[in-house]
C-alpha positions in Angstrom: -39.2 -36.1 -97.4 -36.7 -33.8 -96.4 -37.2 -33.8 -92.4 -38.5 -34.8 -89.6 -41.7 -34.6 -89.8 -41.9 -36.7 -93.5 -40.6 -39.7 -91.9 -43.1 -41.8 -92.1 -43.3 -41.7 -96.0 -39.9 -42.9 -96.8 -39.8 -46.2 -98.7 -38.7 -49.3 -96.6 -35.5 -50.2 -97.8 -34.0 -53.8 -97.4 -31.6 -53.7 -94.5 -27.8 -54.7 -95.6 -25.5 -56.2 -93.2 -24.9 -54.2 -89.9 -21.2 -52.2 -90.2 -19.1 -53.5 -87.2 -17.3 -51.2 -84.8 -13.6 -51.6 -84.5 -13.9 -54.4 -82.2 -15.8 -56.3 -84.7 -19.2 -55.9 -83.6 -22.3 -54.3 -85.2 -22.6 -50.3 -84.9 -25.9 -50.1 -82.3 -27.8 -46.9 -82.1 -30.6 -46.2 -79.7 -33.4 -44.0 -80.4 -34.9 -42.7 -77.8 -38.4 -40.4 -78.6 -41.9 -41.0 -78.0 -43.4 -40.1 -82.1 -43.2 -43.3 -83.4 -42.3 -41.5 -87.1 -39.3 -40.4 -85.8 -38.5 -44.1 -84.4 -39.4 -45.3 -87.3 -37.5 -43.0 -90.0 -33.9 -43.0 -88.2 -34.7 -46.9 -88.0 -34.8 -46.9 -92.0 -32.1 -44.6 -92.7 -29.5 -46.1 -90.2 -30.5 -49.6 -91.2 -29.9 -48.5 -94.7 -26.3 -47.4 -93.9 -25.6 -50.7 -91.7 -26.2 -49.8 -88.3 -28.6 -52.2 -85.9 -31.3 -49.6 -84.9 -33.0 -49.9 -80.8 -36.3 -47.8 -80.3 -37.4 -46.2 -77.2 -39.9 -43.9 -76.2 -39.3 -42.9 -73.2 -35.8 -42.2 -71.0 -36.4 -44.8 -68.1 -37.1 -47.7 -70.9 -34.1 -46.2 -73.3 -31.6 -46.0 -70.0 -32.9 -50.1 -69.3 -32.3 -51.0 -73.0 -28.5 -49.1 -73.0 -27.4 -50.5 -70.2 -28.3 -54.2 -71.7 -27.2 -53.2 -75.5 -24.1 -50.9 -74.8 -25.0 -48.7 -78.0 -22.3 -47.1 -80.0 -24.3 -43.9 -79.9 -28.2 -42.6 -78.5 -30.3 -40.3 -80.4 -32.5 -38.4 -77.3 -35.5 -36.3 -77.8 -35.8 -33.5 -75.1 -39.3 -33.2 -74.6 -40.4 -37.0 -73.4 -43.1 -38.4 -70.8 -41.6 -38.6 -67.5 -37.7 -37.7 -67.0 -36.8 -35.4 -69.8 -33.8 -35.6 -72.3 -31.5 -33.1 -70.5 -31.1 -34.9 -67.1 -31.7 -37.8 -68.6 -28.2 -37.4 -71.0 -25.7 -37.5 -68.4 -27.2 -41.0 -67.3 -26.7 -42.0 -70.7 -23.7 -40.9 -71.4 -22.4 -43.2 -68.3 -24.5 -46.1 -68.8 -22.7 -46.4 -72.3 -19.2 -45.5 -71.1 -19.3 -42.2 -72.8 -21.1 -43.0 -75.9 -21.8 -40.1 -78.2 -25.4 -38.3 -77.8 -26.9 -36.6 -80.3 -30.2 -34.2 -78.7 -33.8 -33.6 -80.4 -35.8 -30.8 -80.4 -38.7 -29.5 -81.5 -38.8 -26.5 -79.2 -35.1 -25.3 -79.3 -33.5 -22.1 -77.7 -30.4 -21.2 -76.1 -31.3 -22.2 -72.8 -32.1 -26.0 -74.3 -28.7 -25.9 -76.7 -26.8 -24.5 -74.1 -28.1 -27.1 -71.4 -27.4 -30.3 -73.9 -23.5 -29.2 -74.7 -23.0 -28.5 -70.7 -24.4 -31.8 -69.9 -22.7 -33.7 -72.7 -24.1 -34.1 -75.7 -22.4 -34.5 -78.8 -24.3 -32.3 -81.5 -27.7 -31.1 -81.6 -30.4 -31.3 -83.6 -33.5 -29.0 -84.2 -36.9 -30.2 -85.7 -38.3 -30.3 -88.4 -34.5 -31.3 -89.5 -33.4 -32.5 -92.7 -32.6 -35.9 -93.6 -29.5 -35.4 -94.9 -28.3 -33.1 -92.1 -29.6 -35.8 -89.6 -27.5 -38.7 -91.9 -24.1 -36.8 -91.6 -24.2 -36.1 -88.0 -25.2 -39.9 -87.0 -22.0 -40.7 -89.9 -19.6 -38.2 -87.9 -20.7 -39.2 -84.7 -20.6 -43.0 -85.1 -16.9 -42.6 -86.3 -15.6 -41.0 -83.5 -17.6 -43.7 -81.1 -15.0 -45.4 -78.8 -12.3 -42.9 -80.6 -9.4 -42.9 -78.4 -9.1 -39.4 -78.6 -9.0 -37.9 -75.3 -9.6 -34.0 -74.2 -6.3 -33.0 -72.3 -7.1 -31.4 -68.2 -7.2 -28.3 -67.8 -3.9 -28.3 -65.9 -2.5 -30.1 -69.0 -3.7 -27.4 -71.6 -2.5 -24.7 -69.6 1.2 -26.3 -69.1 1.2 -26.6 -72.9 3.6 -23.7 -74.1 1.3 -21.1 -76.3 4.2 -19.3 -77.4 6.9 -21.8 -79.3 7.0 -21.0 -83.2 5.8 -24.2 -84.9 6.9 -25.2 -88.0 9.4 -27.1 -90.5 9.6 -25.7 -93.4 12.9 -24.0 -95.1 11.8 -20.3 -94.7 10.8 -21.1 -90.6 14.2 -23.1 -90.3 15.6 -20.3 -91.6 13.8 -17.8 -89.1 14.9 -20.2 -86.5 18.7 -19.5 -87.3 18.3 -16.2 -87.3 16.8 -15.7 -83.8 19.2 -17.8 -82.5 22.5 -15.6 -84.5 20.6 -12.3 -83.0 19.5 -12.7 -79.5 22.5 -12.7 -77.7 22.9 -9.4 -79.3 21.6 -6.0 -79.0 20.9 -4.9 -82.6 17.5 -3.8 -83.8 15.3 -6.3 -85.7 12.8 -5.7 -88.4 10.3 -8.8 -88.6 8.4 -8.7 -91.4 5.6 -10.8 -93.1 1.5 -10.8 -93.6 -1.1 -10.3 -91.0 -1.3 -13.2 -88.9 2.5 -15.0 -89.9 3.4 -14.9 -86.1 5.5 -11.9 -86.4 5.5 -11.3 -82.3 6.0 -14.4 -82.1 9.4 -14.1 -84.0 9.7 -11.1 -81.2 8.8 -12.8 -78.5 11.6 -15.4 -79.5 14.3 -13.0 -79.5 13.6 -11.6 -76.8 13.2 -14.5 -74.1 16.5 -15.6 -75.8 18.5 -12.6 -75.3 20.6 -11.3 -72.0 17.5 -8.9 -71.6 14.9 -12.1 -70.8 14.7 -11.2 -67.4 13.8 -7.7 -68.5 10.4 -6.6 -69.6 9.2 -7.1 -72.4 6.4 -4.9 -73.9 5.0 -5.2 -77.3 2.8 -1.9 -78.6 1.1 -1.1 -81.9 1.6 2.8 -81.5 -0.9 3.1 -84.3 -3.6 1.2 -81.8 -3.0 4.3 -79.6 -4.9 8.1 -79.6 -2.6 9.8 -82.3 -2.5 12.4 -80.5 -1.2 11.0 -77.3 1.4 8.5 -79.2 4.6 10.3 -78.0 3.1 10.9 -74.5 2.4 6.8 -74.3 5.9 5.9 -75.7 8.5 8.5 -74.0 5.9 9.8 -71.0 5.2 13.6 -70.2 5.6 16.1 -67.2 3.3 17.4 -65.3 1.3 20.2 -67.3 2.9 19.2 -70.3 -0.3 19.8 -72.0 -4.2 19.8 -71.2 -5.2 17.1 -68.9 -1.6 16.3 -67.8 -2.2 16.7 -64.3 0.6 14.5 -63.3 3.8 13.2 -64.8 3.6 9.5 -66.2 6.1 7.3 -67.4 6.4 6.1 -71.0 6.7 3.0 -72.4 10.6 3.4 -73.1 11.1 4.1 -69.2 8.8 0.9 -68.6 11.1 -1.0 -70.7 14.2 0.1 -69.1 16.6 -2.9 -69.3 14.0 -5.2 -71.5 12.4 -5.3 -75.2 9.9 -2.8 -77.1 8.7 -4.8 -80.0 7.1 -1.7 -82.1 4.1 -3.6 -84.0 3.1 -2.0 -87.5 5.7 0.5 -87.5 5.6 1.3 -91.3 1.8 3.7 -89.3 4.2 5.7 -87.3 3.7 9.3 -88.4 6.6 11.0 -89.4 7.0 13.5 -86.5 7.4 9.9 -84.0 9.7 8.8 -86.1 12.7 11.7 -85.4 12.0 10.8 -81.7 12.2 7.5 -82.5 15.6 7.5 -84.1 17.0 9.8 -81.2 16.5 6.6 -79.5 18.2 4.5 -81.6 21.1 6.3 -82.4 21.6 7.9 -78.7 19.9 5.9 -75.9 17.9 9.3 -75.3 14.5 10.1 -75.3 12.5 13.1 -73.5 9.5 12.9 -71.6 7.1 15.5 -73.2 7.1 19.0 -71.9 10.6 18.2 -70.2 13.7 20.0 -71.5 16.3 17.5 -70.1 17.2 14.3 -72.2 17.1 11.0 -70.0 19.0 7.6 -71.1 17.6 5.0 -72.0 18.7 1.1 -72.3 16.2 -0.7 -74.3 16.5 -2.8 -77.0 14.1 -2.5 -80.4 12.4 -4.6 -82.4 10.2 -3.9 -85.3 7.5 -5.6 -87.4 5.5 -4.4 -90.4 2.9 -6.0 -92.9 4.0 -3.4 -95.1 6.6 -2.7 -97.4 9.0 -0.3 -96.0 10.9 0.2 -99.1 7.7 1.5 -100.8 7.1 3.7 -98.0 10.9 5.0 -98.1 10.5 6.2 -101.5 7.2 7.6 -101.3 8.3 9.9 -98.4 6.1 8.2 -95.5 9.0 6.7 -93.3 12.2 8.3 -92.7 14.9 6.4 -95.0 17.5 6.6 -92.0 15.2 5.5 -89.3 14.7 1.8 -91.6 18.7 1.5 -91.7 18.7 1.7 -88.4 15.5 -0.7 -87.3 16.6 -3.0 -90.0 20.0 -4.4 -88.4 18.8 -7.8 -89.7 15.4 -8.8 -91.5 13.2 -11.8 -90.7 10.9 -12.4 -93.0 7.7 -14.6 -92.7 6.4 -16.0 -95.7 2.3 -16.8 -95.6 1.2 -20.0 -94.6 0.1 -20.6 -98.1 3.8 -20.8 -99.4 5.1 -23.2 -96.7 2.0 -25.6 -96.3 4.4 -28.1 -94.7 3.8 -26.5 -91.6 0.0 -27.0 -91.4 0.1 -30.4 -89.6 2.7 -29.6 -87.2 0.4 -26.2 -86.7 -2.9 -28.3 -86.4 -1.1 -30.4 -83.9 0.1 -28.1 -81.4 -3.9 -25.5 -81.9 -5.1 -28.9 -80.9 -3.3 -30.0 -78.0 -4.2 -26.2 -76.8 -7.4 -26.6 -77.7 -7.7 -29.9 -75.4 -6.6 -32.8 -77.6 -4.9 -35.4 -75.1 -2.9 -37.1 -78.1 -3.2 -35.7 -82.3 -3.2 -39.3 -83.4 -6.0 -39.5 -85.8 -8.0 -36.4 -85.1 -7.0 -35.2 -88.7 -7.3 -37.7 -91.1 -5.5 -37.4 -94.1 -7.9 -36.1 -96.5 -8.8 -33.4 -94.3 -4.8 -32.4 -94.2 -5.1 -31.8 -97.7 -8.3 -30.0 -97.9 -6.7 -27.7 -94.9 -3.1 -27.5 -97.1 -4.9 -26.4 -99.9 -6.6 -23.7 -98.6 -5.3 -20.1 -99.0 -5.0 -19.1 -95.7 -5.2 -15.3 -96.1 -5.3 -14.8 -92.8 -2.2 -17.4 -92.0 -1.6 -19.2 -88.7 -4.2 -17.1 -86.7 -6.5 -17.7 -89.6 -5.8 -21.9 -89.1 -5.4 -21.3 -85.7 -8.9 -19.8 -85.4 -10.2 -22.4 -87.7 -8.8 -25.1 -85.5 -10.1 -23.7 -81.8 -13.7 -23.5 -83.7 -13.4 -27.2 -85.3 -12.7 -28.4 -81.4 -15.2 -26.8 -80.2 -17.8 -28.7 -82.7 -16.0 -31.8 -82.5 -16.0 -31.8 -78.4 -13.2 -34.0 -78.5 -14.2 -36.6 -81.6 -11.9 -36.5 -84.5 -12.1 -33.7 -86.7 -14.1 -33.6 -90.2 -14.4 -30.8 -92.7 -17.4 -29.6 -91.6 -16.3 -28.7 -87.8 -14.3 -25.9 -89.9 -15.6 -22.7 -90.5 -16.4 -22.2 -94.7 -13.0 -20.7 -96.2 -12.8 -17.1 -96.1 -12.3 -14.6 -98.6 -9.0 -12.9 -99.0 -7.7 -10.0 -100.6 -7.8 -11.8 -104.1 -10.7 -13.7 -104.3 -11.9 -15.8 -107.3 -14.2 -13.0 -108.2 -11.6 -11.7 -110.7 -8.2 -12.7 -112.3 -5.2 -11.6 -110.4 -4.0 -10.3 -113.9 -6.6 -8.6 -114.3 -6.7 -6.3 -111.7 -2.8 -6.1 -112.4 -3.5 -4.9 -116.2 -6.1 -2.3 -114.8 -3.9 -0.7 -112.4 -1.4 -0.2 -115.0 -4.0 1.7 -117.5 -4.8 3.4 -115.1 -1.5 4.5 -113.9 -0.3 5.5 -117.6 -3.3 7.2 -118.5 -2.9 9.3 -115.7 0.4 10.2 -116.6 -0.6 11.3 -119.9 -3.1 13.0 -119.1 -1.5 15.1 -116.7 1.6 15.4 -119.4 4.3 14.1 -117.0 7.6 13.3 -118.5 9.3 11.0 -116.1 13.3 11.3 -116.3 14.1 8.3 -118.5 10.5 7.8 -119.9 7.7 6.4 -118.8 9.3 2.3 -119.4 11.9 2.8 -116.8 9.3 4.9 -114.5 7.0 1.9 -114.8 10.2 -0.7 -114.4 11.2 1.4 -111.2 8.1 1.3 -109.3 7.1 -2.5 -110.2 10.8 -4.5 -110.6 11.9 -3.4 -107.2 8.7 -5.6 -105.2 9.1 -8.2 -107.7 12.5 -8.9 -106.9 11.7 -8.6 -103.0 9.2 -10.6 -102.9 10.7 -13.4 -105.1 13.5 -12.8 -102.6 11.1 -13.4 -99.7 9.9 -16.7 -101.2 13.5 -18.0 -101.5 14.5 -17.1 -98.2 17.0 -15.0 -99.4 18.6 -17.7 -101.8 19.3 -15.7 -105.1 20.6 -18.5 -107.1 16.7 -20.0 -107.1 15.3 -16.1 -107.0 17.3 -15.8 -110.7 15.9 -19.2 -111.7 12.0 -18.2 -110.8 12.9 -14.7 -112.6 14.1 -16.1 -115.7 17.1 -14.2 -115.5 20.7 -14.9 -114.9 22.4 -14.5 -111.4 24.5 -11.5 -112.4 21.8 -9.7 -113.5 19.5 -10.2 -110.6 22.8 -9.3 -108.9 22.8 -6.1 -111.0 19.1 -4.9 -110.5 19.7 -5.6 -106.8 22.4 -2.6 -106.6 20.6 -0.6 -108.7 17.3 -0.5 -106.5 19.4 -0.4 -103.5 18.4 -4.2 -102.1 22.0 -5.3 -102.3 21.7 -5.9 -98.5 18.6 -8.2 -98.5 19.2 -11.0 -96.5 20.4 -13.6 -98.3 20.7 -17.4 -97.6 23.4 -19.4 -100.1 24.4 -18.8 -103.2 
């Protein structure tokens, strides 16, 4: 008894008083298919969760019994004697002032599924089905019948502004002060944070904020690019600057002239880039490739990274006085997982881009929670993918758990203990070091301290937003000593918030 087709030998149960609908009447649903077993089954199962069940088997006789019953929502095979269930289903769909449709099948392709969602249809089901499968969708769609949930116009969706930086938490508050200290200036910005935290975003911000907003703006991930063509596609070349420069071209710097570069992933620029890069910074001058003459440049630069500069600094893969220089002031993003205060206001504006008229009541609040307690390794464009794919299912119903794609795996996964992998990596590293016999100045404690204590601190810092007092308190360490370790490691100029 597990679908379609097994109907007919489910037990009779006895029927229990219809639900009503918010108005106060009983929840009607129409069937509409001519194999009496499939009447007959979705006439036991509804009954047996409260609905009043109609029967029809055939779409002129279902269209005469919706337009005299109004039902709260049709179940329509495709394949039926005369007028079939696809041009059939926008008559329904207006004869019950937009009811919600679910579609039967037993022949289903892409040209059927694709037909039923283009002419209206709510969901979609596929025989042989199974029961339970067929029991949720009817649930789901008889909640969001007569739902005053509306899909915004197009004209509507595109006014919406896809660009604002949503959010109230502490550490987005504080991101919001800081764009608003730098953008009237011209210093360089590093923006840092996890894939997905809205980085150029943050960029974006700044830049349409600043005196350069009627300037370009162009953001680039010169790791995106041919490595070897990088330089060429930031600071141009001449002609016959090398092979296959058979004209001169203009780099993204001289693009930019009197705007923004926000340089994406900058901890990938190779090393040789980054000299050029500083020359930049420091001077206002760049050359085009294969050209001997400096030109000036007035651009201003922003920076963002997913990965820890410091790190990089030490381990000789970014110059230490190019990240002085990019790192005028830091914004840091924290991942959605540590500010899940900003989940609804997220949800909210995904879903007025998405084509939700009004938010009211699309997530309910069990489904906040289950999308607030979710890791979210993949941050807002994580949710915000989540979201576009749970409007797409739900055509403009509210929103259940099931419209949401299953949660995805992240870089720690429940297939192991975070401390785990943590006391591995550290075998690891000290067996290594004895085996090879190194004898790190100090010993191998304050080696170990050195290369773990320093990203501690930063990130603790990070979660804080910078506040040291409650960095010290998390630590378990006093204020002066976190004050100490700070100017040790050379993170003295983290940005701080009070205390």
């Amino acid at each position: 008894m597990n679908d379609a087709s097994t109907f007919e030998a489910k037990q009779v149960r006895s029927k229990p008083a219809a639900k009503e609908t918010p108005d106060g009447k009983p929840s009607v649903v129409l069937v509409v298919d001519d194999e009496p077993a499939i009447c007959w089954g979705f006439q036991q199962m509804l009954e047996a969760d409260g609905h009043e069940v109609l029967t029809a088997s055939s779409a002129e006789q279902g269209l005469a019994m919706a337009g005299d019953s109004r039902p709260d929502l049709v179940l329509l095979d495709v394949r039926l004697p005369r007028e079939d269930g696809i041009s059939a289903l926008p008559k329904f769909i207006a004869v019950t002032s937009g009811a919600p449709v679910i579609v039967m099948t037993a022949f289903g392709d892409l040209e059927t599924a694709v037909a039923a969602v283009r002419n209206g249809a709510s969901d979609y089901l596929t025989k042989p089905f199974r029961l339970d499968e067929a029991q949720r969708i009817c649930r789901v769609a008889l909640r969001s019948s007569g739902s005053s949930v509306k899909p915004a116009t197009p004209t509507q969706s595109e006014r919406w502004n896809r660009h604002r930086i949503v959010g109230q938490s502490p550490a987005i508050q504080q991101a919001y002060r800081q764009i608003a200290l730098v953008a009237a200036s011209d210093l360089s910005v590093l923006i840092t944070g996890e894939t997905g935290t809205g980085k150029e975003l943050v960029a974006a911000a700044i830049h349409r904020h600043s005196r350069r907003s009627q300037g370009p703006y162009l953001p680039v991930a010169p790791v995106a690019l041919n490595p070897d063509l990088i330089e060429s596609e930031l600071f141009g070349h001449v002609h016959g600057a090398f092979t296959g420069a058979t004209s001169d071209r203009v780099g993204l710097f001289e693009r930019a002239e009197g705007g923004t570069v926000l340089l994406d992933e900058i901890g990938d620029l190779p090393l040789s880039i980054q000299v050029k890069l500083l020359r930049v910074l420091e001077h206002g001058e760049y050359c085009r490739v294969g050209e001997v003459d400096s030109r000036s440049c007035d651009v201003r630069i922003l920076a963002a990274t997913n990965t820890d500069l410091h790190a990089a600094v030490r381990e000789g893969r970014f110059r230490e006085d190019l990240f002085y220089r990019i790192n005028g002031l830091q914004i840091h993003l924290p991942p959605l997982r540590n500010r899940v205060e900003d989940v609804r206001p997220l949800c909210d504006h995904f879903l007025q881009r998405f084509g939700y008229e009004s938010t009211e009541g699309v997530i309910d609040d069990a489904l906040m929670e289950e999308l607030k307690s979710r890791p979210w390794h993949g941050n807002v464009r994580e949710l915000r993918n989540a979201i576009e794919h749970a409007a797409v299912v739900a055509r403009g119903r509210p929103l259940t758990v099931e419209d949401f794609p299953p949660e995805q795996p992240g870089r720690q996964t429940d297939m192991g203990h975070p401390s785990d992998d943590l006391t591995d990596t550290i075998a690891g590293w000290t067996e290594t070091l004895l085996r090879q016999g190194q004898r790190p100045d100090g010993g191998l404690h304050a080696h170990l301290l050195s290369q773990i204590e320093p990203t501690l601190l930063r990130l603790v810092l990070q979660h804080t937003a910078g506040n040291r007092a409650k960095a010290a308190e998390l630590l378990g360490i006093h204020r002066g000593t976190l004050r100490e370790k700070l100017r040790g490691y050379g993170l003295e100029d983290f940005p701080t918030g009070h205390a």
